[in-house]
C-alpha positions as CSV (number, residue, x, y, z in Angstrom):
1,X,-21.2,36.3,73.9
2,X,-18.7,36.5,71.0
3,X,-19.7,33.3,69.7
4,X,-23.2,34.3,69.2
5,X,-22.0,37.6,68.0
6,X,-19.8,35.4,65.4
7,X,-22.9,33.5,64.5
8,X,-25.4,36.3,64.0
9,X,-22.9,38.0,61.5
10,X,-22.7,34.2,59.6
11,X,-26.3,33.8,59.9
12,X,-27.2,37.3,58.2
13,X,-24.6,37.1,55.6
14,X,-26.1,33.6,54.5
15,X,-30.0,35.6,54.6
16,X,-28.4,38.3,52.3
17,X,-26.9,35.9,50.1
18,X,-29.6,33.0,49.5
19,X,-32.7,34.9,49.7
20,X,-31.4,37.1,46.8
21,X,-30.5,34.2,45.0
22,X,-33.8,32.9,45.3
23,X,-35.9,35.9,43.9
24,X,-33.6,35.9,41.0
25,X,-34.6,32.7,40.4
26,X,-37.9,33.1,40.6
27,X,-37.6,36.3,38.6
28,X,-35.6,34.1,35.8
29,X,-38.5,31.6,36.2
């Protein structure tokens, strides 16, 4: 149970960083 509770935290904190990263780069584009 922790484990997936360790992997959901990693797993949104990478979707919060790269999809950002991507509309800016669209938005630069």
């Amino acid at each position: 149970m922790y484990v997936w509770f360790t992997v959901g935290i990693e797993f949104g904190y990478i979707i919060l960083v790269i999809i950002p990263n991507k509309v800016g780069l669209k938005s630069k584009l």
